[in-house]
C-alpha positions in Angstrom: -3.4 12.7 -2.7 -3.3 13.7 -6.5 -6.7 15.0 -6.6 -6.2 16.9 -3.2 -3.2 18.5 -4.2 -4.7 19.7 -7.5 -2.6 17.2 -9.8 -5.7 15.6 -11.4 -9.6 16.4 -11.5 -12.3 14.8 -9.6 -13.1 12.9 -12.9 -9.7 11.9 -13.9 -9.5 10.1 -10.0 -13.4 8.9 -10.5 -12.2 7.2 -13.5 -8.6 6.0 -12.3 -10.6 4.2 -9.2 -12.9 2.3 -11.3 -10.0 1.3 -13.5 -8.6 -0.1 -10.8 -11.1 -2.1 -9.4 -12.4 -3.3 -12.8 -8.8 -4.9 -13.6 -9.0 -6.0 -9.7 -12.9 -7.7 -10.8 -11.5 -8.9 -13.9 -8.1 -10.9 -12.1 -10.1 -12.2 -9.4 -13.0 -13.5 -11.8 -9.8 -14.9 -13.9 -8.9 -16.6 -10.7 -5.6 -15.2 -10.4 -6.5 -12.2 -8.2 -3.4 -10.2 -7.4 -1.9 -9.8 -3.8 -0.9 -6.4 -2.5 1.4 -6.2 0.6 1.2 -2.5 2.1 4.9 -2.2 3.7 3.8 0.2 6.8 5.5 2.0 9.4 3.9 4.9 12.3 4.1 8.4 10.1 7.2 9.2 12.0 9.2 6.2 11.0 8.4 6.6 7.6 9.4 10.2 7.4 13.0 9.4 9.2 13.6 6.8 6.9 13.2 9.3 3.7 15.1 11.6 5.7 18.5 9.9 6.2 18.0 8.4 2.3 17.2 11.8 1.0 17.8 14.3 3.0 15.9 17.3 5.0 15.3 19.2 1.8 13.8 16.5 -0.3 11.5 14.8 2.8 8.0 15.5 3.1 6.9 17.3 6.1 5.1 14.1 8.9 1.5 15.5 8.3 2.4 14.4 4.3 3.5 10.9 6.0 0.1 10.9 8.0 -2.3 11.7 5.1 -0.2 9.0 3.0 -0.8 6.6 5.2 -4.8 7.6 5.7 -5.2 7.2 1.9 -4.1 3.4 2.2 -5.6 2.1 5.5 -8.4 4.0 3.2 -8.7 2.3 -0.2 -7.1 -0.8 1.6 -10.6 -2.6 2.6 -11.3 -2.1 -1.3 -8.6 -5.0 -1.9 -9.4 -8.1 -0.3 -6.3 -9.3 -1.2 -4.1 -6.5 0.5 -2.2 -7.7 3.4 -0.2 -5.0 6.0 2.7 -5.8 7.2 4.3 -3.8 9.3 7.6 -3.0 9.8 8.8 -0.8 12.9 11.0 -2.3 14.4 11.7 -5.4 12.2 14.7 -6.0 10.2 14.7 -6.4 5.9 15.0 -10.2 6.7 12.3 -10.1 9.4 10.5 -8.5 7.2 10.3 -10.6 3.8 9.8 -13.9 6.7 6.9 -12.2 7.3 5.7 -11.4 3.5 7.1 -14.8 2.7 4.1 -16.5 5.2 1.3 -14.9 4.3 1.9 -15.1 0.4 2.5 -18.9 1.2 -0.6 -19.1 3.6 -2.7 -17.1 0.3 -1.6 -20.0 -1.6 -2.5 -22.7 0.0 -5.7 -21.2 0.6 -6.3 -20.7 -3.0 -5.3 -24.3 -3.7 -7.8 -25.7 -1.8 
């Protein structure tokens, strides 16, 4: 989003990217690769959410929502350790149940 809305060169995100994935290389070949969980929600969700936290002046239009979400479900397959979760329809508790299991599940399977 930073380099299609003109906040940062093509070389400045060429070089943020491999960053990235070289500290990603270098925690998984430490054996403590990191675990991202991508808190999701349909565009329109999303964008209601910031609207009754911040207001109608301050909220993105839904096509900012949209590409936002794009650019994760995007970069995501990068990450084997990302997880989605999603949460329409699912309370804060509901929620960190669900985050709790599959960090616990990650683990385990690490441990064995």
């Amino acid at each position: 989003m930073f380099l299609e809305e003109g906040k940062m060169t093509p070389a400045q995100y060429e070089r943020l990217i491999k960053q990235l994935l070289e500290i990603e290389e270098t925690l998984k070949n430490w054996g403590s690769p990191r675990i991202v969980l991508l808190l999701d929600a349909p565009a329109e969700v999303l964008r209601q959410r910031i609207l009754r936290r911040s207001g109608k002046a301050l909220t993105p239009p839904l096509k900012w929502f949209e590409r936002v979400r794009d650019y994760f479900f995007q970069v995501l397959p990068n990450f084997p350790n990302a997880f989605t979760i999603s949460t329409d329809r699912l309370s804060p508790e509901q929620v960190a149940a669900k985050a709790r299991m599959l960090l616990e599940k990650r683990i385990k399977h690490d441990q064995q």
